[in-house]
N, C-alpha and C positions, 0 to 999 in steps of 0.2 A: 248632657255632655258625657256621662258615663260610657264605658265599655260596653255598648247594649247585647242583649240578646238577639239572637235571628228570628224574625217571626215567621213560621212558615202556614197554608194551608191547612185545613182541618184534613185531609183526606191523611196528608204525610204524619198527621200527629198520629193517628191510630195508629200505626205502623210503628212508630218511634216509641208511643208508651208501653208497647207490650216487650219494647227492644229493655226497657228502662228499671226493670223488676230486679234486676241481680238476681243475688241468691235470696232476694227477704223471699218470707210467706205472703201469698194474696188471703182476703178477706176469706174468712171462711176455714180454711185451712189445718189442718193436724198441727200444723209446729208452734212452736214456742211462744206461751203468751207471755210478750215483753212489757206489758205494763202490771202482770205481777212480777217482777224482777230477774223472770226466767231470762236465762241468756241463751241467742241465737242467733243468727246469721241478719246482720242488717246493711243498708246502703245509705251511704253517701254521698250526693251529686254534688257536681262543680257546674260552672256554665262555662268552661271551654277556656278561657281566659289565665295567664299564667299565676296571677295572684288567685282567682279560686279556686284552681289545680292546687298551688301549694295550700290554703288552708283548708281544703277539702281531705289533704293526709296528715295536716295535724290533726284533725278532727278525728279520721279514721286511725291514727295510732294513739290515741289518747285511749281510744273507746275500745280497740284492740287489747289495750294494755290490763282494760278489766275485765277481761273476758270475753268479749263478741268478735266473732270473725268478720270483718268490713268489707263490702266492696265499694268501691271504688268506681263512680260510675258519671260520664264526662256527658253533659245533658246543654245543648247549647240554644234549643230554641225556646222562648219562656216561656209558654202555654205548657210544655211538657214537665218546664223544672215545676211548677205550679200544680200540676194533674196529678205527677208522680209523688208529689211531695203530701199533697192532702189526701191521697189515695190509700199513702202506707206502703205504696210502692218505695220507697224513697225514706229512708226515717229522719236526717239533718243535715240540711245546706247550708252554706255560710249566702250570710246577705246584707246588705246596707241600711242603716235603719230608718234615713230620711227615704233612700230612695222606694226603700220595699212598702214604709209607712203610705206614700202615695200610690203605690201600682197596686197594693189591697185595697185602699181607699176606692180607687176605682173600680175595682172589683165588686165591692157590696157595692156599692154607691151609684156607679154606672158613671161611665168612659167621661163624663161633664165634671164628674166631682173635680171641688176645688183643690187645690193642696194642703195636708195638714201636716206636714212638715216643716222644722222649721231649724233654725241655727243650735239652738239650745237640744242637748241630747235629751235631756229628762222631759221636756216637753214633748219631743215628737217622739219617745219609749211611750208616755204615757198616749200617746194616739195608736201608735203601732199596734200596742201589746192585745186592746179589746177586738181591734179587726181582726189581729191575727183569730183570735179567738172565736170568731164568730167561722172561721174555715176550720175549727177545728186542731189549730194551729197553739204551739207555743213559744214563744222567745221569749230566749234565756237572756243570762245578763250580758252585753256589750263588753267589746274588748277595747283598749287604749286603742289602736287603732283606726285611723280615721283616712279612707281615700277620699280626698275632698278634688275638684277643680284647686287650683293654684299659679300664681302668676310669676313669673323670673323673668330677669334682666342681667345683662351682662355683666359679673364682677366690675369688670374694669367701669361699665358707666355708676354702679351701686356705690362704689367706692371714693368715685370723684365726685357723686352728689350727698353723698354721706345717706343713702338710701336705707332702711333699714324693713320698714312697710309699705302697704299701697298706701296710708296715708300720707306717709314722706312724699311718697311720688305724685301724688293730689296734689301735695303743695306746692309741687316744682311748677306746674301750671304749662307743661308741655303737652301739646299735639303728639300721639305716639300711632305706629306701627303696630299691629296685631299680629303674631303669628300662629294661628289658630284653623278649629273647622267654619267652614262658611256658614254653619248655624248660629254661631256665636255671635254674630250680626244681632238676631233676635232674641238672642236666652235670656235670659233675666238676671242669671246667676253671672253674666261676662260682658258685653259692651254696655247695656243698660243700666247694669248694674255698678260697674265700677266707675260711672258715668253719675247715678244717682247716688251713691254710698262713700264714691271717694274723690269726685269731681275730676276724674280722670277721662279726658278726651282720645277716643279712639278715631282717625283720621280715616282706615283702612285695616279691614283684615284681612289678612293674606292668607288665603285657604290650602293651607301646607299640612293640616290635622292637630288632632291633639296630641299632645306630650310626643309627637314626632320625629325622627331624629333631622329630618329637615326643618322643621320648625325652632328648635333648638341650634340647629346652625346655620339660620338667618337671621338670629341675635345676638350670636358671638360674632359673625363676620359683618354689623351693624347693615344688612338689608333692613330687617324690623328691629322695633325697641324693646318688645315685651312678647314673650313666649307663653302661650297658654299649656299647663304643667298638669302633674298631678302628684299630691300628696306624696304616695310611696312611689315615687321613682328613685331611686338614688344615684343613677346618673346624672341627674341635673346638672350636680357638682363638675362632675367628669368634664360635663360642655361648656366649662366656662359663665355657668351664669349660674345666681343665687337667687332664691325663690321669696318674695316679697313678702309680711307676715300677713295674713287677711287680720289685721287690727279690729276693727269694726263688723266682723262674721260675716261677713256678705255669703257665705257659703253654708248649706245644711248641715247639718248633725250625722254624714256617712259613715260612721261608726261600725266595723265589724260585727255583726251580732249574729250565735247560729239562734236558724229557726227548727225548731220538729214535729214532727205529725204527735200530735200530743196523746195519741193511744197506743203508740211506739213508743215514746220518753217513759223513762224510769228514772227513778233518783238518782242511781246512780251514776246515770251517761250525765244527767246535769251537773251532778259535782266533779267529775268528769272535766266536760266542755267550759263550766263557771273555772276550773281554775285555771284553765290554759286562758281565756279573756281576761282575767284577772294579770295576767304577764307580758301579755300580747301589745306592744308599742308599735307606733307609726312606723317608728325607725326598724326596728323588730323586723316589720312585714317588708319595706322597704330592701331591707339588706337582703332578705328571700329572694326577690323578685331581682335581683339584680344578678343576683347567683345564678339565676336560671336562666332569664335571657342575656346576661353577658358573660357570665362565667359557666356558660354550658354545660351546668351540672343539672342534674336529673330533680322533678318535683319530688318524688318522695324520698329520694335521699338529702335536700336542705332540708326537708321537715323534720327528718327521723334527727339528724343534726342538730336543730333547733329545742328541742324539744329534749334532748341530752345536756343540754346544756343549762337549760332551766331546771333540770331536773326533775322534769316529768315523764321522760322516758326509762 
């Protein structure tokens, strides 16, 4: 249900990864060895999307801030954020820990592998972290932060059933409205699931997208009952409707976490990146993302913002 990557042909990756170098050094190279603590010129990728545009400049002003000159490099289809990233092309992207714990998994494993992700973060840290590993790969510690799937209902109905979670709303024992993507029919994490985990009946999903703004105003103007959301939005509120608690976790452990090319990481970029995850809240990230696409201010200026303000700028 995530914000995916674009997957494109092999032929366009070769083209894209050589696009995807910034300013680091390729393997071999005269410059700066960064896993003796030398500082030099390293990159950054985002996948295109407004929340890892903005933590892809907290990341790069943190690491800025001790020295390295960052670029800043906007990488949208996944085979490349991937190539670039274990190449050394790339030294730390932000990433989710359920969802990247299973896109590695399949990666060693082969495209069949099961999922080892799960609700609970420290369980699916402790899967992530040896896959990562085995690409070569580190991740560091997880930030408060979590874009999870999430479900909202119209204040005014939340209010008159005294609704507080999807459990509440299991108990109401109503037939409901979806307004969601047409895959959600099938996910496990959304009809199925709220169907097995909270006995909640979905009658119809209305394929308006996720966290949409049509979607969201075919529950305030009561078309559907229930809005498929996400974590950090923070217009939810704006649209009239409040977002259901997942009581019972029916949703993964999405947790912010950066990952790095672990013969690019140095101590110091982790103590670094560890204390900005350290401050980093749902709400936090949320209030970002809303600056930037509703209040039309620029990613690296909320970041530089943000980041001032915690006083780590």
């Amino acid at each position: 249900m995530r914000r995916g990557r674009v997957i494109v042909v092999l032929i366009a990756l070769l083209g894209i990864v050589a696009a995807c170098g910034g300013t680091s050094k390729s393997k071999g190279s005269s410059g700066p060895d960064l896993s003796k603590g030398e500082k030099g010129p390293i990159t950054v990728a985002n996948a295109g999307f407004t929340e890892s545009e903005v933590v892809s400049y907290l990341y790069a002003d943190v690491l800025n801030k001790i020295g390295y000159k960052v670029n800043v490099q906007k990488v949208s289809a996944s085979e490349v954020f991937q190539k670039s990233l274990e190449s050394g092309d790339v030294t730390v992207v932000p990433e989710y820990a359920a969802t990247y714990a299973d896109q590695l998994n399949k990666i060693v494993h082969g495209p069949k592998a099961p999922s080892v992700a799960s609700p609970d973060l420290a369980a699916t840290m402790a899967k992530l972290t040896p896959l990562a590993k085995k690409r070569k790969l580190t991740v560091l510690e997880p930030s408060k932060a979590v874009d999870q799937n999430a479900f909202a209902v119209a204040k005014k109905f939340a209010d008159a059933n005294k609704l507080k979670t999807l459990t509440d709303l299991g108990k109401l024992g109503k037939p409901l409205k979806l307004a969601a993507g047409p895959e959600c029919a099938t996910r496990p994490f959304c009809v199925p699931g709220l169907k097995k985990t909270y006995g909640i009946t979905i009658t119809k999903v209305d394929p308006l997208g996720v966290d949409t703004a049509a979607s969201k105003s075919a529950v305030k103007d009561g078309t559907d009952d229930l809005a498929l959301v996400l974590t950090t939005d923070a217009t939810v509120g704006d649209s009239g409707l409040v977002v259901l608690t997942d009581d019972k976790k029916l949703q993964n452990a999405d947790y912010l976490v950066p990952v790095a090319n672990t013969a690019k990481l140095t101590p110091a970029m982790t103590t670094a990146l560890n204390k900005l995850s350290a401050v980093m809240t749902t709400d936090d990230l949320a209030q970002m993302n809303k600056k930037v696409d509703a209040g039309q201010q620029k990613a690296p200026d909320v970041a530089a913002a943000y980041l001032k303000d915690k006083g780590l700028l």
